[in-house]
GURO-931374 format. One record per residue (C-alpha): x, y, z; residue in one letter. Coordinates in steps of 0.25 Angstrom, whole numbers, plus 5000, padded with zeros to 4 digits. Layout:
# GURO-931374
XYZA ...
//
This chain:
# GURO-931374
515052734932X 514152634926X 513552504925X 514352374932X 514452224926X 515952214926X 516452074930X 516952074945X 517151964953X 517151974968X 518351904976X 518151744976X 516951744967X 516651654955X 516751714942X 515251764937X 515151714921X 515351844912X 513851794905X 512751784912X 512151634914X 510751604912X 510351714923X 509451784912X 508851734900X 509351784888X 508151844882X 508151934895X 509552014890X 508652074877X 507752114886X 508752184896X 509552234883X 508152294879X 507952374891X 509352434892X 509052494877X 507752544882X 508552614893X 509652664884X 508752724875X 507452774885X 508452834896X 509752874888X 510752764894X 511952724884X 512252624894X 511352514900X 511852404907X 510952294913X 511452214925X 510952074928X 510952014943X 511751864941X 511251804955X 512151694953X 513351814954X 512751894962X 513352004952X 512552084940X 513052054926X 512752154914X 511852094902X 511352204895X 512352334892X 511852444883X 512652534877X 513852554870X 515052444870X 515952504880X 514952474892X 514552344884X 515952274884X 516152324898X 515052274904X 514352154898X 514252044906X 514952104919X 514552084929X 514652164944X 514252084958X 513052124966X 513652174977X 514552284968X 512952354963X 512752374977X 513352494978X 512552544965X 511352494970X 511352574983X 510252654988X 510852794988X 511052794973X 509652744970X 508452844964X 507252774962X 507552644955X 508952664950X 510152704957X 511052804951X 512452824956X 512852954952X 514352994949X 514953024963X 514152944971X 514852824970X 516252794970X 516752704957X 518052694961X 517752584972X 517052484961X 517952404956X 517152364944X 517352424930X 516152504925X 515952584914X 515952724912X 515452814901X 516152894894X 515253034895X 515453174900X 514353214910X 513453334907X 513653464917X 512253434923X 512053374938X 511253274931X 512153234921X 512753094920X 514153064926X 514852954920X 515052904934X 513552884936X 512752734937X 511352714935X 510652574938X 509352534941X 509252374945X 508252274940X 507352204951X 506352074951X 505052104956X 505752044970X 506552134970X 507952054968X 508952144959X 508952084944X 510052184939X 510452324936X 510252424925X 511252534923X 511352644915X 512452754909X 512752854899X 511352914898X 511252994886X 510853124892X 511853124899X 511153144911X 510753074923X 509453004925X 507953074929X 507152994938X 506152984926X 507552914919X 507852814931X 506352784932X 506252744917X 507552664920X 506852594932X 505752544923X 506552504913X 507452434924X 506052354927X 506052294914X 507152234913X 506952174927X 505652114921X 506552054909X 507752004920X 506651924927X 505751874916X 507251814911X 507451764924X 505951704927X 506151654912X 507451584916X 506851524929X 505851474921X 506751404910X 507751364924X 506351284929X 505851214916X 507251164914X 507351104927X 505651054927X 506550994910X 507450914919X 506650864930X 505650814921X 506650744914X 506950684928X 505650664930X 505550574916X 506850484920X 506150444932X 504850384925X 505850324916X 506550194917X 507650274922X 508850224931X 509050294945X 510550334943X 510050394928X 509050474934X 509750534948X 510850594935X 509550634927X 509250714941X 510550784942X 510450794927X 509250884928X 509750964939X 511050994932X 510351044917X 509051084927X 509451174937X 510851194929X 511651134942X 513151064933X 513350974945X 512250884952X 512450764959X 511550674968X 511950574978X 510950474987X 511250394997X 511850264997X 511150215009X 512350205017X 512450365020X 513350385007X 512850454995X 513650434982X 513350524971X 512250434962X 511850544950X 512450664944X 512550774932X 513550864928X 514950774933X 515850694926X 516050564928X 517450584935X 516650704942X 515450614947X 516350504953X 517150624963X 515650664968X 515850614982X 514950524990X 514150594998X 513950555014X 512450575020X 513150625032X 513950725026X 512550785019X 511650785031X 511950945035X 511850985021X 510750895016X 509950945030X 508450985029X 508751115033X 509751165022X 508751125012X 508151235003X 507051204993X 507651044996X 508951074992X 510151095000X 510951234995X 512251275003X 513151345006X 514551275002X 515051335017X 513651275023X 513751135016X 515151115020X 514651155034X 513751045033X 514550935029X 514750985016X 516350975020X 516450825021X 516050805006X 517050804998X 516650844984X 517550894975X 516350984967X 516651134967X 515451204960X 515851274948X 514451374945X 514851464958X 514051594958X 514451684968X 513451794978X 512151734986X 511551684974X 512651604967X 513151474968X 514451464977X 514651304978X 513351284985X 513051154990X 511751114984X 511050984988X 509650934987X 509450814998X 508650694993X 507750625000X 506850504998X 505450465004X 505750445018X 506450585017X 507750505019X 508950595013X 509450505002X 510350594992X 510450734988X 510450804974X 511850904972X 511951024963X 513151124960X 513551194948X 512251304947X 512551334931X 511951484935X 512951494947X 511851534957X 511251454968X 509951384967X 508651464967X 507351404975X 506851364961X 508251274960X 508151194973X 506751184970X 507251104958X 508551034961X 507350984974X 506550934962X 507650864956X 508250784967X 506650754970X 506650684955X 507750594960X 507350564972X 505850524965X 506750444958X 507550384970X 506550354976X 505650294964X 506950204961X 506850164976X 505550134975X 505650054962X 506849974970X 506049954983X 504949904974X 505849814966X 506349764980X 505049744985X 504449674972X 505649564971X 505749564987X 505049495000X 504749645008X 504849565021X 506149505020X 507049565009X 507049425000X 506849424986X 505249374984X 504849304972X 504649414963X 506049384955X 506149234962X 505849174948X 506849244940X 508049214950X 507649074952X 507749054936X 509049144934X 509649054947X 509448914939X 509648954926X 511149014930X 511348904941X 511048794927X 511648644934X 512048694947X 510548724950X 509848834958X 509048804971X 507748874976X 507448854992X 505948884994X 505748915012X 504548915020X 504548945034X 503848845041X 502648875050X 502749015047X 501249045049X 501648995063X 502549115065X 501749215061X 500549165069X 501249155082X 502449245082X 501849355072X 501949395059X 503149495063X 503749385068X 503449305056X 504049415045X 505349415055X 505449255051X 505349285037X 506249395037X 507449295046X 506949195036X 507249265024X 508649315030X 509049185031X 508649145016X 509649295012X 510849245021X 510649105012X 510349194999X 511649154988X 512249244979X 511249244966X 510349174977X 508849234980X 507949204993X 506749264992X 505449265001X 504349204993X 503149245001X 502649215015X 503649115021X 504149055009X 505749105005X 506549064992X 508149044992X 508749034978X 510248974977X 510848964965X 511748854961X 511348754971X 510948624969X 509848534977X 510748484989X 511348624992X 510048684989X 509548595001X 510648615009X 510248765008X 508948735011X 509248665024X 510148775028X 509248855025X 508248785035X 509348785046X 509448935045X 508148985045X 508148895056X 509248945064X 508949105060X 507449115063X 507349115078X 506349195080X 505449105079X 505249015094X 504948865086X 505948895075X 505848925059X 505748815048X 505848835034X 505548735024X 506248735011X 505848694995X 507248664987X 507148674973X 508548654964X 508348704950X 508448564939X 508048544924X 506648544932X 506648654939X 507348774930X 506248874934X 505948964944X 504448934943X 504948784945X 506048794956X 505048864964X 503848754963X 504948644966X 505448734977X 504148764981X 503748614982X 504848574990X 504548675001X 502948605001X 503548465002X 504548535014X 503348595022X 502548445020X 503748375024X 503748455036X 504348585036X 505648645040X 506448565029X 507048575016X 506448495003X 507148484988X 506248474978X 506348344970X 505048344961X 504748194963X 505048174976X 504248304983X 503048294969X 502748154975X 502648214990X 501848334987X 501048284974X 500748364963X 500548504974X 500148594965X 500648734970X 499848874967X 500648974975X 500149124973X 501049224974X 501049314987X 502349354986X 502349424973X 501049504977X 502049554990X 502949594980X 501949704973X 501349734987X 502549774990X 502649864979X 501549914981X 501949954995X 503150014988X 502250094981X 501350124993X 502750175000X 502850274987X 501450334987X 500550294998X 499350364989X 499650234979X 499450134989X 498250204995X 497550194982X 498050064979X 497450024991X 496050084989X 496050034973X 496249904980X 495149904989X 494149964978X 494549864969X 494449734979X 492949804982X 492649794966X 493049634966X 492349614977X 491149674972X 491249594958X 491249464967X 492449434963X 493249324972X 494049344983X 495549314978X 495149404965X 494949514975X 495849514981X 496849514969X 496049634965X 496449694979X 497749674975X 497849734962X 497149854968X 498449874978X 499349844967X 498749924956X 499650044957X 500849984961X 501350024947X 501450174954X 502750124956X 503450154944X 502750304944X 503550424947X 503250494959X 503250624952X 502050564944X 501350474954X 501250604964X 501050704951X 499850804959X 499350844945X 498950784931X 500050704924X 500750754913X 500550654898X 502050604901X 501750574915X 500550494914X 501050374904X 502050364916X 500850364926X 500050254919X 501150154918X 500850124933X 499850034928X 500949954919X 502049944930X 501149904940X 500749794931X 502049754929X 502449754944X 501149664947X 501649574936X 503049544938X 502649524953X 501749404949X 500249474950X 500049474935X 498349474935X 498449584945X 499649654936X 498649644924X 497749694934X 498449834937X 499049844923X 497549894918X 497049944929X 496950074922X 496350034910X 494850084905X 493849984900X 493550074888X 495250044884X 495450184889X 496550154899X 497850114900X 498950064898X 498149964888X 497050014886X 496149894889X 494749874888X 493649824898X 493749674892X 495349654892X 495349714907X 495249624920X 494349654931X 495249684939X 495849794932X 494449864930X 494349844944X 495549924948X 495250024936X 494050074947X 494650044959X 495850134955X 495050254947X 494050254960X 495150274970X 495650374961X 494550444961X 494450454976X 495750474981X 496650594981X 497550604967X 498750684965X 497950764954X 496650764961X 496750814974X 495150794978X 494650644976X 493250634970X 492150584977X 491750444978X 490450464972X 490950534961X 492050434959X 490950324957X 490350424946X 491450414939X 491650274939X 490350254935X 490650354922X 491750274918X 491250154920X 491450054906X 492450154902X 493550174911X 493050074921X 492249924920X 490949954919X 490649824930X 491749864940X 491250004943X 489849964947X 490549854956X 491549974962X 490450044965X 489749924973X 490849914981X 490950054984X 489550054989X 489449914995X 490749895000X 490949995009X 492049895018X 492849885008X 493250045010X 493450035024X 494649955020X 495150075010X 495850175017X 495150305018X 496650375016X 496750285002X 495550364996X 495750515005X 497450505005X 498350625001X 499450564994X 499050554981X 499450484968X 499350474955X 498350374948X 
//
């Protein structure tokens, strides 16, 4: 009796694949063919067989046969379960590191595998070799898990083995371990790079100008040809506690449609914290259905089933996604293993990294959403703000033509009033009924919108200046009616404008508009007033109007507490930058209204962080050359925030605030003469703070005193010549204007990159 690798298939088990599948690389069979030769031809074997360990089967498949055809053709690529080298293996036939089962000792006829026998006649010695006889020794990792078996027959001599023989053997053995697990590592390795291939590639779709739907099925792409999963799908959360299926890879169309929608009830015992393993969810198909896995219906059956404790038997493999607030939001599917086995740690560690890229991108597409919210909406009320009022005041008259478009400017009157006596909580909850009324009057293709303070806009399209009146004293009436909170009542006064050949612009329906509501509040509030340009002009003169614009400026604000909300180590530097550079103007004399501008353009010279990928932004070593051109447009998008929100010397401001005054910096590469002030101003603040504060590739800030060394070194090369002098002053001299810094926004723990 000899070596074993005949196909069998226990009762109920999947059929194992006659070759074997990626478990070894292929320039590990040389080797193994290398070291049966040697075994022929050292110890006097005609036949050598090497046995390879499939975990994925939980059986040992023959790779390498050495010998004559007959044992070849028998058994190549056979394979025997696990459980059927058990009785080989046993203890009582083992001497030293082989065991040998002599001819006698075991009885063949209960196998019911074919083997081979040889065809020889045994010697009359005691030590002769029987035909009957098997010799194997097994390969083992360095921890000790069982690789394969080597066996042995027909040894030349015709006798059995000395001690000296099976020790020789045993060593030879040990190199073909080495070989089995250097092909293994080797695959391991080429598994990992693949899957570091893919989620790099994800990584690139999300600084792209990528859509969400085209990512998420990037994701499942790159688990699929990553980790080698045929089916992936991803699901998140409608918000009504449904989860329909929103990106997937290896399914038909006709297939993707019959995916089911998911309910978050029906997920909750499979998805719990404690079933979680590496942050994913492996299971059982008994257990999942035990958990709730039983009410959903989906018709999938895996079709890469393995069989034994290593192999995948219609597992249930899940990874939970959750965003921010640690809210579970979706969850990331994979069946359909192309090597048949379950998951190693390695895997789950990687399929976690996958679903971490979408939920990056999830939540950057969130945030991006949130931001536009917030930039083209009143954060206290939920009305459009004047960010895109222009636009949709032109696009209503120019499609409204003849029939007209009108523009209803409302201020509550006596507002201060409110706030004064009754509070400002009060006060905001008088906006907020205010502006619910303005909604419930809101048209189709109609806009109201908050327009800072106490001042609301309603747009109605197609409506000419008697309805637009009768609107407007509605309006009145409501607000009236509605606002009760207030013990002496709520007045609004209303400006009507109705577009004409004289007023076709925004620009000019919001000056008439805007002129009404003045000649309203001097004819004494709590009315409504059209504009007619001769009759109000000769009330109220030639008023010329300068309105700044503080509703714009709470539009970037409220981007950058977006931003604040995604990294709180931004915001804290934003905020030191801002004090530093408030110090400089003051110490340069500069007026009070400049200073303040320069505050703000402290506070806001980041907010183009927004549109940096986590992944970069929280990078805790040195950028790579393809991350940083993604890093340094920061400076660009947040110029082009500030500019489309109306603070355009402030937006030019930020846009070069990392250029050199030697034209060494970007993105322009300006010199001292073509830079504002104020952008060598922030170009210290910032570089100081960064200096001084905690980085995500410089874990120990440097000293203040060394800090100033260096700005002095760099100064009319990187930084203005006349500015760090005046930086310094402050820092000496100004000792109040730290106190109002933070000293957690200069020693703070999150950190991010500059």
């Amino acid at each position: 009796m000899d070596q074993y690798g005949t196909a069998r298939r226990a009762p109920g088990a999947a059929a194992a694949p006659a070759v074997p599948e990626g478990s070894l690389e292929a320039g590990a069979v040389p080797a193994l063919e290398a070291v049966a030769a040697r075994i022929a031809d050292s110890l006097g074997f005609a036949t050598v067989v090497i046995n390879l360990y499939r975990p994925a089967w939980d059986d040992f498949q023959v790779v390498v046969v050495h010998g004559g055809d007959g044992p070849r053709n028998l058994l190549m690529h056979s394979a025997l379960d696990a459980s059927d080298w058990t009785p080989f293996l046993h203890e009582r036939y083992r001497i030293g590191r082989a065991y040998f089962v002599a001819n006698g000792t075991f009885d063949w006829s209960t196998d019911a595998n074919p083997s081979y026998v040889p065809e020889m006649e045994p010697l009359d010695d005691p030590d002769a070799w029987h035909p009957e006889d098997a010799l194997f020794v097994p390969l083992t990792a360095d921890d000790g898990r069982l690789l394969g078996v080597i066996s042995v027959d027909e040894p030349v001599s015709g006798m059995r083995p000395s001690p000296e023989d099976l020790d020789v053997l045993a060593a030879v053995a040990d190199q073909a371990s080495l070989a089995v697990e250097a092909a293994q590592h080797a695959a391991a390795a080429s598994r990992h790079a693949t899957a570091v291939k893919h989620l790099l590639r994800v990584s690139a779709h999300m600084t792209a100008d990528t859509g969400i739907a085209e990512l998420l099925d990037t994701v499942c792409a790159g688990v699929r040809d990553g980790l080698g999963f045929e089916h992936v799908a991803m699901w998140l959360d409608d918000g009504d506690g449904h989860w329909p299926v929103t990106a997937v890879a290896g399914w038909t169309p006709e297939e993707r449609r019959r995916i089911p929608v998911l309910r978050a009830t029906d997920l909750a015992g499979i998805l719990a914290p404690g079933n979680e393993q590496h942050g994913c969810v492996l299971l059982e198909p008994e257990v999942a259905r035990s958990l709730g896995g039983d009410r959903i219906r989906f018709e999938h059956a895996s079709q890469r089933n393995g069989r034994g404790p290593h192999g995948w038997r219609n597992h249930w493999l899940m990874v939970p996604m959750h965003d921010r607030n640690g809210r579970l939001t979706g969850a990331l599917w994979a069946d359909d293993p192309v090597d048949h086995r379950k998951p190693t740690p390695e895997t789950l560690q990687a399929l976690r990294a996958f679903a971490n890229q979408a939920m990056s991108a999830l939540e950057a597409a969130w945030a991006l959403e949130r931001a536009r919210h917030l930039a083209e909406h009143d954060p206290l009320t939920g009305l459009r703000n004047r960010r895109k009022l222009h636009e949709s005041i032109d696009a209503a008259v120019a499609e409204a033509g003849e029939s007209g478009a009108a523009l209803l400017v409302c201020d509550i009157d006596n507002f201060k009033r409110i706030n004064d006596v009754l509070g400002y909580d009060t006060g905001d909850k008088v906006l907020c009924e205010v502006a619910s009324v303005l909604a419930a009057a809101r048209p189709d293709r109609g806009v109201a919108a908050r327009l800072g303070g106490e001042e609301f806009a309603l747009l109605l399209p197609h409506v000419r200046e008697d309805d637009a009146l009768s609107a407007a004293e509605g309006l009145r009436a409501r607000i009236a009616a509605h606002v009760a909170r207030v013990p002496w009542g709520v007045t609004v006064s209303v400006g009507v404008a109705v577009s004409r050949p004289a007023l076709d612009t925004a620009e000019a329906m919001l000056r008439a508009a805007g002129r009404a509501l003045v000649a309203a509040k001097r004819l004494g509030r709590d009315r409504a007033v059209v504009y007619r340009e001769q009759a109000l002009e000769a009330v109220l003169g030639t008023l010329e109007e300068r309105r700044e614009t503080p509703e714009q400026l709470a539009a970037v604000i409220a981007l950058a507490e977006t931003l604040d909300l995604r990294d709180e180590g931004t915001a804290r530097h934003s905020n030191t930058v801002a004090a530093y550079a408030e110090a400089i103007a003051r110490e340069l004399g500069w007026p009070s209204e400049r200073v303040e501008r320069m505050r703000v353009a402290g506070l806001l010279h980041d907010i183009g962080k927004l549109g940096v990928p986590d992944a970069i932004l929280h990078k805790p070593g040195p950028l790579t050359p393809d991350e940083w051109p993604e890093m340094r447009r920061h400076s660009e998008l947040g110029a082009r925030i500030l500019e489309h929100a109306g603070l355009r010397d402030v937006a030019r401001w930020v846009l070069h605030h990392h250029e050199r005054v030697d034209g060494g910096g970007y993105p322009a590469g300006l010199t001292a003469d073509e830079l504002d002030a104020e952008s060598r101003i922030l170009a210290v603040a910032d570089a100081f703070e960064a200096m001084t504060a905690v980085r995500p590739y410089r874990r120990a800030p440097l000293p203040t005193d060394d800090a100033r060394a260096e700005l002095l070194r760099h100064a009319g090369t990187q930084f203005c010549a006349d500015i760090v002098p005046a930086f310094l002053r402050a820092l000496e001299r100004r000792a109040d204007a730290w106190a109002a810094v933070p000293r957690r926004a200069r020693e703070r723990r999150s950190v991010t990159r500059h």
